[in-house]
LOSE-531703 format. One record per residue (C-alpha): residue in three letters; residue number from 1; x negated, y, z negated. Coordinates in steps of 0.05 Angstrom, whole numbers, plus 5000, padded with zeros to 4 digits. Example, Ala and Ser with C-alpha at 12.3 -4.5 7.8 and 13.67 -1.06 7.14 Angstrom:
[gudo 'ALA' 1 [4754 4910 4844]]
[gudo 'SER' 2 [4727 4979 4857]]
//
This chain:
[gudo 'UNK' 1 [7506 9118 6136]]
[gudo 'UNK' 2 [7519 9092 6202]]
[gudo 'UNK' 3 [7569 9139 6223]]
[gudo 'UNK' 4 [7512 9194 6204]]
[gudo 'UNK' 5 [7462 9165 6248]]
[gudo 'UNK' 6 [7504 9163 6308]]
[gudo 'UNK' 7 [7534 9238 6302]]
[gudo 'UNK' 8 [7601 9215 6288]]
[gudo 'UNK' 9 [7607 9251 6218]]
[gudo 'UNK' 10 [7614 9315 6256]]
[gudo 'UNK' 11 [7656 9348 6188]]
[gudo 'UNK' 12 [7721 9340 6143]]
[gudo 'UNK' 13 [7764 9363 6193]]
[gudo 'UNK' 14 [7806 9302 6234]]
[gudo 'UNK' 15 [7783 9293 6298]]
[gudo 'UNK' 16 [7836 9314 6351]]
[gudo 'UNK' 17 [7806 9269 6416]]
[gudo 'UNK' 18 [7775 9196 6415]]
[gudo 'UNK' 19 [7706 9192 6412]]
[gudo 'UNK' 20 [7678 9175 6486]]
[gudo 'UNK' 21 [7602 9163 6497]]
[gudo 'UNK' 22 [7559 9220 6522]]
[gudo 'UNK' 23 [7507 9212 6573]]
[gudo 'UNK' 24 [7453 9261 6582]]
[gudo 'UNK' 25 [7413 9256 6661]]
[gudo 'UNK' 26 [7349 9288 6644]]
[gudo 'UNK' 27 [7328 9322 6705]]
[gudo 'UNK' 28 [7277 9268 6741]]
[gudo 'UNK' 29 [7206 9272 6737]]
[gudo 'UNK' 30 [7167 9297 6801]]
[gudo 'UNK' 31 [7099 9248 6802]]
[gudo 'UNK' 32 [7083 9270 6869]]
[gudo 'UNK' 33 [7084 9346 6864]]
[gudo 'UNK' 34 [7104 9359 6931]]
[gudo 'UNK' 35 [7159 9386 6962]]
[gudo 'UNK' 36 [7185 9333 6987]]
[gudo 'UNK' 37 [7181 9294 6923]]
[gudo 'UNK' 38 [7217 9345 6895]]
[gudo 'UNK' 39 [7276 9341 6934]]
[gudo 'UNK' 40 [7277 9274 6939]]
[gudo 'UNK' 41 [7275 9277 6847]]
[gudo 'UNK' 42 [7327 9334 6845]]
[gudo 'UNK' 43 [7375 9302 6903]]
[gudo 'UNK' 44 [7379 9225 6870]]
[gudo 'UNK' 45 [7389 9260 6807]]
[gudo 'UNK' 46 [7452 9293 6832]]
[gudo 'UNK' 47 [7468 9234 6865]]
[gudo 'UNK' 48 [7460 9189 6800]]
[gudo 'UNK' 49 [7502 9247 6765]]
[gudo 'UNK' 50 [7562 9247 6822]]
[gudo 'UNK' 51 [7563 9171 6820]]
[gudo 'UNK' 52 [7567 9175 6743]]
[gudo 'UNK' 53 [7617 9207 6740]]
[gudo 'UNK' 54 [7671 9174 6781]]
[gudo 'UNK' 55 [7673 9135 6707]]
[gudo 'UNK' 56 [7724 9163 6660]]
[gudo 'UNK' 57 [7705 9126 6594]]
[gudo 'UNK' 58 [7641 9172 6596]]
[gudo 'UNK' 59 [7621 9246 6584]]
[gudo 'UNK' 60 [7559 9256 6637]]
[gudo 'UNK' 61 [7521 9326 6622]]
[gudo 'UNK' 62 [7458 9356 6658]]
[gudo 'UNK' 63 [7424 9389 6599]]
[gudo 'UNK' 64 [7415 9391 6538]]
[gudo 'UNK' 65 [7446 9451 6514]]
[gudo 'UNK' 66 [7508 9432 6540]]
[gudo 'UNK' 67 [7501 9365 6499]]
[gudo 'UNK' 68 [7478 9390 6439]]
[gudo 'UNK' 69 [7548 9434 6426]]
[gudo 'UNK' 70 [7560 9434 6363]]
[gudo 'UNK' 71 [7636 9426 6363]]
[gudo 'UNK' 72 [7628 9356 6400]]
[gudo 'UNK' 73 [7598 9290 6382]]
[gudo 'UNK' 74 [7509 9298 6423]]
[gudo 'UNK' 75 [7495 9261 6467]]
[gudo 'UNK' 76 [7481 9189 6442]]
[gudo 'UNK' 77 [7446 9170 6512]]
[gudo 'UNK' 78 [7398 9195 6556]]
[gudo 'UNK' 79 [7374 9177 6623]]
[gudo 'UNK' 80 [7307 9192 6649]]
[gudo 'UNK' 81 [7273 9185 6713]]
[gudo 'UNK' 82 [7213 9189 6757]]
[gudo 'UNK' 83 [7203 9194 6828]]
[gudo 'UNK' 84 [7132 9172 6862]]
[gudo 'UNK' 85 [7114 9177 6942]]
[gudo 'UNK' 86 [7073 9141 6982]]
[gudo 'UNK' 87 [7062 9153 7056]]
[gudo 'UNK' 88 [7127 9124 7085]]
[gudo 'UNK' 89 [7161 9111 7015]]
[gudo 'UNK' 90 [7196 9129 6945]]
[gudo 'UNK' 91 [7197 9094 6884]]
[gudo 'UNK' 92 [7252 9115 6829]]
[gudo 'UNK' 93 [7237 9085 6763]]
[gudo 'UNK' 94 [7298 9096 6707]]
[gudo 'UNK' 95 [7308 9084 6638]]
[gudo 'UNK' 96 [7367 9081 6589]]
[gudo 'UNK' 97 [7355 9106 6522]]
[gudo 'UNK' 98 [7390 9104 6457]]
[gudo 'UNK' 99 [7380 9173 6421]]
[gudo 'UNK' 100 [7389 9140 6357]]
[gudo 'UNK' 101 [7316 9105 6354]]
[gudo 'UNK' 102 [7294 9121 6419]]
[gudo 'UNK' 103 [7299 9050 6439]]
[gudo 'UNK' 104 [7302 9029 6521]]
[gudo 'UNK' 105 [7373 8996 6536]]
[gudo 'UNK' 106 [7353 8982 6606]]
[gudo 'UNK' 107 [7307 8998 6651]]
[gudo 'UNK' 108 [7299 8982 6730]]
[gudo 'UNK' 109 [7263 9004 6796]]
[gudo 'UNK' 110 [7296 9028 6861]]
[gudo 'UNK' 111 [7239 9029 6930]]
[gudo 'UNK' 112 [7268 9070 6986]]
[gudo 'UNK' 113 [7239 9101 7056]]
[gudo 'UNK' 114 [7233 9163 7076]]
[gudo 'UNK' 115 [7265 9160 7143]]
[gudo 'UNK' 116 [7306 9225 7148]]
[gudo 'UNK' 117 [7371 9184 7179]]
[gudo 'UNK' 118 [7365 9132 7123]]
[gudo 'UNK' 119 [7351 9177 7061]]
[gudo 'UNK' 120 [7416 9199 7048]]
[gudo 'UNK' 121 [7440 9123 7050]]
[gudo 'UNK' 122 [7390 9108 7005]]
[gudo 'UNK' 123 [7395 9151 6953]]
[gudo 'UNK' 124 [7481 9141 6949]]
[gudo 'UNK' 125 [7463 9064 6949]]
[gudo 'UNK' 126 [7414 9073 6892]]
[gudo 'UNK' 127 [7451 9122 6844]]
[gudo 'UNK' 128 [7521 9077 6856]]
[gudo 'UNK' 129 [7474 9014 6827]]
[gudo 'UNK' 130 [7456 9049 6769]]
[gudo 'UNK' 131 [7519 9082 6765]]
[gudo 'UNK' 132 [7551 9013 6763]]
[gudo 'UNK' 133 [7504 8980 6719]]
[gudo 'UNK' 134 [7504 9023 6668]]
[gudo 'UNK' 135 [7582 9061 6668]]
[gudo 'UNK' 136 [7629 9000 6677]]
[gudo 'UNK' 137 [7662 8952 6640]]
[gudo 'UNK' 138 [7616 8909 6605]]
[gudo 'UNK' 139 [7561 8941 6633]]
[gudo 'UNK' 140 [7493 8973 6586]]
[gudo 'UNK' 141 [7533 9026 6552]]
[gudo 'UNK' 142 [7593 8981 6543]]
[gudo 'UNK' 143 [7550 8927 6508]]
[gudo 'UNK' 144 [7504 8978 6471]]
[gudo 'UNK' 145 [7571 9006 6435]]
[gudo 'UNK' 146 [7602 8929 6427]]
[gudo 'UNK' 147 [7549 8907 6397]]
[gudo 'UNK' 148 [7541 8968 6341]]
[gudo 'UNK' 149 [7580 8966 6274]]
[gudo 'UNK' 150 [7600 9025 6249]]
[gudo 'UNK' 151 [7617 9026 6176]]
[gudo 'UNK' 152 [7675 9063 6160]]
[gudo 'UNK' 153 [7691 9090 6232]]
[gudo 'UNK' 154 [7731 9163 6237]]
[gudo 'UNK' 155 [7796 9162 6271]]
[gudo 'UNK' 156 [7760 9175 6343]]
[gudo 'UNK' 157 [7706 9119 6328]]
[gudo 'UNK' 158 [7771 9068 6321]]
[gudo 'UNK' 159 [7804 9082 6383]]
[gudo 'UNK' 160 [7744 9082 6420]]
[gudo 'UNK' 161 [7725 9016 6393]]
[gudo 'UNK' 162 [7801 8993 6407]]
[gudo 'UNK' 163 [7782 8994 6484]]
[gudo 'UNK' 164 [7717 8959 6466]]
[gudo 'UNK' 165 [7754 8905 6434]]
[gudo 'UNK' 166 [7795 8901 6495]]
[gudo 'UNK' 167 [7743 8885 6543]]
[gudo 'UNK' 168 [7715 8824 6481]]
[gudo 'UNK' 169 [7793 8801 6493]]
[gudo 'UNK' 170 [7794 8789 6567]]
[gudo 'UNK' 171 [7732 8748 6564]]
[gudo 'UNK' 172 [7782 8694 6535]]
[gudo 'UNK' 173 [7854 8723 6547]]
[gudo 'UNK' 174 [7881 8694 6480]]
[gudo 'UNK' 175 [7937 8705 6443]]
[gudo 'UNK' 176 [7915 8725 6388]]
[gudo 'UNK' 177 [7870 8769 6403]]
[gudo 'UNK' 178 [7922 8799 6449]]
[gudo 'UNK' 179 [7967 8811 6388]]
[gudo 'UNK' 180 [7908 8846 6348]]
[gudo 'UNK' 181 [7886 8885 6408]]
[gudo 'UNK' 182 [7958 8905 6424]]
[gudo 'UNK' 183 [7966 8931 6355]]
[gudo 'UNK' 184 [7902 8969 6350]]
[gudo 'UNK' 185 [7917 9007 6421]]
[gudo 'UNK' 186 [7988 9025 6399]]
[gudo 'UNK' 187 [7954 9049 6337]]
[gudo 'UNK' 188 [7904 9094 6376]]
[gudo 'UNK' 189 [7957 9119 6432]]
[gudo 'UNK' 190 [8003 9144 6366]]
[gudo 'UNK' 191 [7943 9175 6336]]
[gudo 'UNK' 192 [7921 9206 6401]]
[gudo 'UNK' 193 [7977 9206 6451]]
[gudo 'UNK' 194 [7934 9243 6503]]
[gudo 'UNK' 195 [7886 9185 6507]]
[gudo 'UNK' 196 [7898 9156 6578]]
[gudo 'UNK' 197 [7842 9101 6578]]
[gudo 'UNK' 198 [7885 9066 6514]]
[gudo 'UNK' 199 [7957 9078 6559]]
[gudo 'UNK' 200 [7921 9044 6609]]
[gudo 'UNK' 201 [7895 8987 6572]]
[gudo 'UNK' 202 [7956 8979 6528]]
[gudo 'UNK' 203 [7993 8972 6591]]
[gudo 'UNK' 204 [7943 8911 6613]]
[gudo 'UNK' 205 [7958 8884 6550]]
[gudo 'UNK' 206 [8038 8888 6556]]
[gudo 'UNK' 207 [8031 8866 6625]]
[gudo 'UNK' 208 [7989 8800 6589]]
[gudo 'UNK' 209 [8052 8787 6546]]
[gudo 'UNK' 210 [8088 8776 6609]]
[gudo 'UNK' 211 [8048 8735 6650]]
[gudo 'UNK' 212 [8022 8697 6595]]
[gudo 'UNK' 213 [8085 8686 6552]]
[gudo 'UNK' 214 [8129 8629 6579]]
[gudo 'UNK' 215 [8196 8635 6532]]
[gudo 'UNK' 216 [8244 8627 6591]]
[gudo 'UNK' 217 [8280 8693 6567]]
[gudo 'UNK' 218 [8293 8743 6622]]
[gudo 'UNK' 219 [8310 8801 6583]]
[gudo 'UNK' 220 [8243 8790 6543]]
[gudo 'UNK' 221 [8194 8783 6606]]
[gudo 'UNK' 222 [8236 8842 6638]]
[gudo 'UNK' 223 [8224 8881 6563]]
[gudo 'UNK' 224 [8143 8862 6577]]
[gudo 'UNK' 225 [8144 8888 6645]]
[gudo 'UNK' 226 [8184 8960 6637]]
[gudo 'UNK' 227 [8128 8965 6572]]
[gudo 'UNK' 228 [8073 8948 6617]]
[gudo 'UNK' 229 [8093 9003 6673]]
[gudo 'UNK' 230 [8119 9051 6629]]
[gudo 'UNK' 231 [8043 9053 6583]]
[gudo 'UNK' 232 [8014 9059 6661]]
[gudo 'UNK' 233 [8048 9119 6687]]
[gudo 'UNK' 234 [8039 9153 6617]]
[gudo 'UNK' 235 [7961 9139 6634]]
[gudo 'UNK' 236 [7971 9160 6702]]
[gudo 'UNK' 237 [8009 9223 6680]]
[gudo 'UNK' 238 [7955 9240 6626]]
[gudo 'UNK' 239 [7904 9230 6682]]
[gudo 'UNK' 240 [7919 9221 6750]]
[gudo 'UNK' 241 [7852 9193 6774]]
[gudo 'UNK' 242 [7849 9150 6711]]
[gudo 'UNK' 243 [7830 9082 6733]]
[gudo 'UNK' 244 [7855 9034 6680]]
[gudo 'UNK' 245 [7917 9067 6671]]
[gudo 'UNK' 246 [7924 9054 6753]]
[gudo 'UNK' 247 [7902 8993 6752]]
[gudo 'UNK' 248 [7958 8975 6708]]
[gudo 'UNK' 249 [8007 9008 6746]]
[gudo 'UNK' 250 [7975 8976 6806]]
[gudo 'UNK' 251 [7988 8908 6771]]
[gudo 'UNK' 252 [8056 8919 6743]]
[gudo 'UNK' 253 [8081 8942 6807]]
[gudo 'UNK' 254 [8057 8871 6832]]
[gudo 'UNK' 255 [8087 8832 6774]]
[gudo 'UNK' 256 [8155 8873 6795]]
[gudo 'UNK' 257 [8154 8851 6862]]
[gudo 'UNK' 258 [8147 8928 6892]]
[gudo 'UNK' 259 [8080 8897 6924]]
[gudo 'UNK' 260 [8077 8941 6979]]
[gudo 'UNK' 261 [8080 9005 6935]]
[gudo 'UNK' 262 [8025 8957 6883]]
[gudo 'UNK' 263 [7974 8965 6944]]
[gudo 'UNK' 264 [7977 9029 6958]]
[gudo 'UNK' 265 [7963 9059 6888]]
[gudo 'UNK' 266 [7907 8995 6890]]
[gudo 'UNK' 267 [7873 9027 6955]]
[gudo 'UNK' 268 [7874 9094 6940]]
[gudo 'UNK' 269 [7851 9075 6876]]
[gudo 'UNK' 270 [7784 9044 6902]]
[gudo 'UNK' 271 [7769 9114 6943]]
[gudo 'UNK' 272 [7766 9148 6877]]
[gudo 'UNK' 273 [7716 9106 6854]]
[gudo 'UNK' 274 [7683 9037 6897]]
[gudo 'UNK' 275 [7630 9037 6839]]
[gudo 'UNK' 276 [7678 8998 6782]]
[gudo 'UNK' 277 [7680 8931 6797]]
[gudo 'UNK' 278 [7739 8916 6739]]
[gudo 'UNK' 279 [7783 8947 6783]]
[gudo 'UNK' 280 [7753 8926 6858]]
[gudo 'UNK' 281 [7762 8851 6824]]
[gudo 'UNK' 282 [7836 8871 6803]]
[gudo 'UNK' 283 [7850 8899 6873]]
[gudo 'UNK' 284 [7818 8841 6912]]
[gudo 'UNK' 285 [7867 8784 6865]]
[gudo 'UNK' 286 [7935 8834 6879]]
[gudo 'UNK' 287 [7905 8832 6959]]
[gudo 'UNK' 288 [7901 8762 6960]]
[gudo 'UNK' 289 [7958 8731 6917]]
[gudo 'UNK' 290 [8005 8776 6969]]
[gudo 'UNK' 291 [7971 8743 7028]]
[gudo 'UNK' 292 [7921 8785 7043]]
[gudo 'UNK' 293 [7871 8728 7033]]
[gudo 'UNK' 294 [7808 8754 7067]]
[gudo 'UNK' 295 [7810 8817 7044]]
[gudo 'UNK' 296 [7818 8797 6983]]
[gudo 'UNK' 297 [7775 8755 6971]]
[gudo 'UNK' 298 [7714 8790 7003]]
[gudo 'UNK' 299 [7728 8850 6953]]
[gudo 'UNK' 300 [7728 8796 6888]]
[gudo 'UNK' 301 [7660 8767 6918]]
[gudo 'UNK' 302 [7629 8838 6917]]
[gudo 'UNK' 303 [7656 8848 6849]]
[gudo 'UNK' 304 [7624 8789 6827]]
[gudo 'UNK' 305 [7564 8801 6861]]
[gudo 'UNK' 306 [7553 8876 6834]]
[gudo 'UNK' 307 [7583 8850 6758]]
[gudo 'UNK' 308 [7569 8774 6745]]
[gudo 'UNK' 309 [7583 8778 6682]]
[gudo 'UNK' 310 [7660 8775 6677]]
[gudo 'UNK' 311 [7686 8705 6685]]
[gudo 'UNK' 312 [7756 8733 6710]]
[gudo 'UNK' 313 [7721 8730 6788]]
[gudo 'UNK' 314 [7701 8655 6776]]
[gudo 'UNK' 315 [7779 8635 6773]]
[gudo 'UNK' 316 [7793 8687 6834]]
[gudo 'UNK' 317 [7740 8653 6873]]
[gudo 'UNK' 318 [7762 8587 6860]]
[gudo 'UNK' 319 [7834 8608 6878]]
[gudo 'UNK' 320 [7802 8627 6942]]
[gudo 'UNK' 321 [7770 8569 6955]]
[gudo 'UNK' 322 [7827 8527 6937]]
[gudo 'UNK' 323 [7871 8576 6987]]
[gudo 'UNK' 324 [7822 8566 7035]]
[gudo 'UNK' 325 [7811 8487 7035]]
[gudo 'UNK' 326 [7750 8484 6994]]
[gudo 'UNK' 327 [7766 8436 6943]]
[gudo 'UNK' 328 [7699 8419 6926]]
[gudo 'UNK' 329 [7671 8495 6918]]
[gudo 'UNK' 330 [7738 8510 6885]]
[gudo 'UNK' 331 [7724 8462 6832]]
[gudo 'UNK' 332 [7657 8484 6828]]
[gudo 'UNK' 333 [7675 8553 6804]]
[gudo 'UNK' 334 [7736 8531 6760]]
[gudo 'UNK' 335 [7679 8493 6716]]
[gudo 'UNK' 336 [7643 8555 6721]]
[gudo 'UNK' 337 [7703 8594 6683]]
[gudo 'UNK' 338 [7702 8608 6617]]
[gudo 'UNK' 339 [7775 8606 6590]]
[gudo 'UNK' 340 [7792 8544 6555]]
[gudo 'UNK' 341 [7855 8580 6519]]
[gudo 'UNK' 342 [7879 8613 6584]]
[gudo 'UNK' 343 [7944 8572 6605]]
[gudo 'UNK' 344 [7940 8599 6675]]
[gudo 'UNK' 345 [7866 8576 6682]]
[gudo 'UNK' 346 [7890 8503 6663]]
[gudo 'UNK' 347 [7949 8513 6714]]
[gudo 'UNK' 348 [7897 8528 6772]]
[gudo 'UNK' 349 [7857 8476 6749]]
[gudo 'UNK' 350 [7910 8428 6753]]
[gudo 'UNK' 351 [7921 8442 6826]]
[gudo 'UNK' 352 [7856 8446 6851]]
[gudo 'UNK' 353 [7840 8377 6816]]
[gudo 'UNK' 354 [7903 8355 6841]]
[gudo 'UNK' 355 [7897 8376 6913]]
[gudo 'UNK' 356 [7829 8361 6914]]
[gudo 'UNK' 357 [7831 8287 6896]]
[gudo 'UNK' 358 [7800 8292 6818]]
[gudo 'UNK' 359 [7849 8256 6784]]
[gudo 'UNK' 360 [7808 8242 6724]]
[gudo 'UNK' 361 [7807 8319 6724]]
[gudo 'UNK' 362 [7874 8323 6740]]
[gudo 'UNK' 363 [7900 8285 6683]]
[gudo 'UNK' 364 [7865 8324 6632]]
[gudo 'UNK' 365 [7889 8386 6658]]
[gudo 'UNK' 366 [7969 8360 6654]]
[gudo 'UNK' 367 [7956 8334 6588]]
[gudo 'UNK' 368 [7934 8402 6565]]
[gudo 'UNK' 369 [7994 8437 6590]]
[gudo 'UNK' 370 [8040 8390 6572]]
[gudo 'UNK' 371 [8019 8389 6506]]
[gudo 'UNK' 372 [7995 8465 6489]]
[gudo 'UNK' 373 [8042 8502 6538]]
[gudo 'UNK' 374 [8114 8464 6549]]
[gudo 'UNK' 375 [8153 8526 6559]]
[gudo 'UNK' 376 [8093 8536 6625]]
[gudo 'UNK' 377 [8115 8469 6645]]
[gudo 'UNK' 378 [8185 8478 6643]]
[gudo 'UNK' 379 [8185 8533 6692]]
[gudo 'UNK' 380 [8122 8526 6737]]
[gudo 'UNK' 381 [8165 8543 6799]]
[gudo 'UNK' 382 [8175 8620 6757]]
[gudo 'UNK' 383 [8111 8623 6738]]
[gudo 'UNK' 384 [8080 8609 6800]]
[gudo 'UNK' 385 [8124 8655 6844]]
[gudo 'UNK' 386 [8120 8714 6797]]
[gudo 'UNK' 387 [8041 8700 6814]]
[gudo 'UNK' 388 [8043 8689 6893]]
[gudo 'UNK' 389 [8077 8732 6940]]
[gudo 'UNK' 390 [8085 8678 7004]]
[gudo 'UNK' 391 [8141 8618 6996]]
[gudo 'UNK' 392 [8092 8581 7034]]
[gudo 'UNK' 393 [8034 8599 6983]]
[gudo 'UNK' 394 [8087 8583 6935]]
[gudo 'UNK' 395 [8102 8509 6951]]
[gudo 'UNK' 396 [8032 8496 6979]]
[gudo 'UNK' 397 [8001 8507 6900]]
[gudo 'UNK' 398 [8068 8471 6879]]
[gudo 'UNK' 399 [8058 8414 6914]]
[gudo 'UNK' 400 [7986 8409 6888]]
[gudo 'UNK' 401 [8010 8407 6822]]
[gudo 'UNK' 402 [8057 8356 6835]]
[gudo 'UNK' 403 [7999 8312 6857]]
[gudo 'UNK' 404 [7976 8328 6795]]
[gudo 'UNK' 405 [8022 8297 6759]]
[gudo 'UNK' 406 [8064 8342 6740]]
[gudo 'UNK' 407 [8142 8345 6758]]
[gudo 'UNK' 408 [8163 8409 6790]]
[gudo 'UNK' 409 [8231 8424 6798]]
[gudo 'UNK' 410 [8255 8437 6869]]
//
């Protein structure tokens, strides 16, 4: 019955793509009735529409004919708008609606002047914001679709909801959720092999094996890696402009030391679209961790700034405080993450309690890793190079763990 209500149900026949949500831009109301209302309606409407669509995990479409084909799933949201003047100002008002009981998702207000050399500014400012809030990861439509249960789901349904549970697992980064997640993406990439958003992501997750599994073996963390970057340039292949299957590749690159080659695909990556702040985050840690420490770090503020809600940026910020001498504000933000199963979290925590003179801290984070992750402890100095491209960034974190409490080997 759910499935009915939603569209899904579309007939007997097996769906031959994954289902990927549709978003209708209404054309925006003109309150005004002048001409220069007009424009200003019809050009942050195209601008809302160009933004959109940098996005690849959604179908945007200007009408509703085109939407309402009946060979693909409608449209299952809409966005409407409405553009009011005043003498030296605009106001855009948008909503966010859920076609299924007409129910407002979101809803915000953008002011703007009417300066001719600041309009155009304006109006690429605005449609990125709602471009951003609503289109990337865990933003409205993300969290509308997490949140919906679907009762028997069609084949496209379940791969879709594959990359949703994806997202759910990086909140906490644990293993077994990474196992279930793993599984479901290997079963949506063999039931649709042209789905680059699932190479992409299965990638992330194979690249997670590796930097998250300590077994000592070689061969197996090598086996992790050539998984990781062979799932990326499938996505990549699929889809060149694909940007979780190039942020993996960005990130397996890293993790195989071709770091130079890691940046590049990471900055041209951020040209094709500055709006998703899951990958500016991503790009800002691989800027950093090689050296690039400024850089770096400014990008992962702005991607916490624009997207708050992903705890990943609250470790990357308090690596970056920790990197810069901060000990205080990087202890601040490591007890703002959330990742109490994430053995790298505990690692960093470690060190910045350790550097920073917490050794009540300190000793809870050691006795955590010694007793939940021994294989981490063996080989910190592994662990911690695979992570950091500088020797001196290297023995700098080394040496904080050591004050610790910990016993790294030279």
């Amino acid at each position: 019955m759910a499935v009915l209500a939603l569209g899904l149900a579309r007939s007997d026949v097996r769906p031959t793509s994954p289902e990927i949500p549709r978003l209708l831009v209404e054309t925006f109301d003109d309150l005004s009735g002048t001409e220069a209302s007009k424009a200003i309606a019809s050009g942050l409407r195209q601008e809302v529409v160009s933004q959109l669509s940098k996005f690849n995990d959604i179908v945007v479409v200007e009408s509703a004919a085109k939407g309402e084909d009946p060979s693909i799933s409608p449209a299952r949201f809409v966005l409407a708008g409405s553009v009011n003047l005043s003498t030296d100002a605009f106001r855009l008002r948008v909503r966010l609606l859920n076609r299924a009981d007409n129910s407002i998702l979101w809803a915000e207000s953008y002011d703007g002047g009417l300066k001719v050399a600041q309009l155009m500014e304006v109006q690429t400012d605005i449609a990125r914001n709602v471009s951003s809030s609503l289109a990337q990861a865990y933003g409205v439509i993300f969290q509308a679709d997490a949140n919906l249960h679907v009762v028997n789901p069609p084949d496209d349904w379940a791969a879709y909801s594959c990359t949703l549970s994806f997202y759910a697992y990086r909140v906490g980064v644990d293993a077994e959720s990474r196992s279930s997640v793993r599984a479901c993406l290997e079963k949506a990439v063999d039931r649709f092999p042209t789905y680059a958003t699932a190479w992409g992501l299965l990638s992330l997750i194979y690249i997670d094996d590796y930097r998250f599994e300590f077994s000592g073996e070689p061969a197996e963390s090598a086996a992790a890696l050539d998984r990781a970057l062979a799932a990326a340039r499938r996505s990549v292949g699929l889809d060149p402009v694909n940007i979780r299957g190039r942020q993996a590749e960005m990130v397996a690159l890293y993790f195989h030391k071709e770091i130079d080659a890691a940046l590049k695909v990471g900055k041209q990556t951020l040209t094709i679209n500055p709006n998703d702040t899951e990958f500016m985050g991503e790009y800002g840690e691989r800027l950093a961790v090689s050296g690039n420490w400024h850089d770096g770090c400014q990008l992962i503020a702005e991607a916490r700034q624009k997207n708050p809600g992903s705890g990943y940026y609250d470790v990357d910020l308090a690596l970056c405080s920790y990197f810069s001498g901060d000990y205080t504000q990087a202890a601040m933000w490591i007890n703002k993450s959330p990742f109490p199963s994430n053995p790298i979290y505990h690692l960093l925590a470690a060190a910045v309690f350790g550097e920073g003179g917490y050794k009540i801290a300190a000793d809870r984070e050691v006795a955590w890793l010694n007793q939940n992750q021994p294989d981490l402890v063996n080989n910190m100095r592994q662990v911690v190079s695979a992570r950091l491209a500088r020797s001196q960034d290297v023995e700098f974190f080394l040496g904080s763990l050591r004050k610790a409490g910990l016993g790294v080997a030279d």
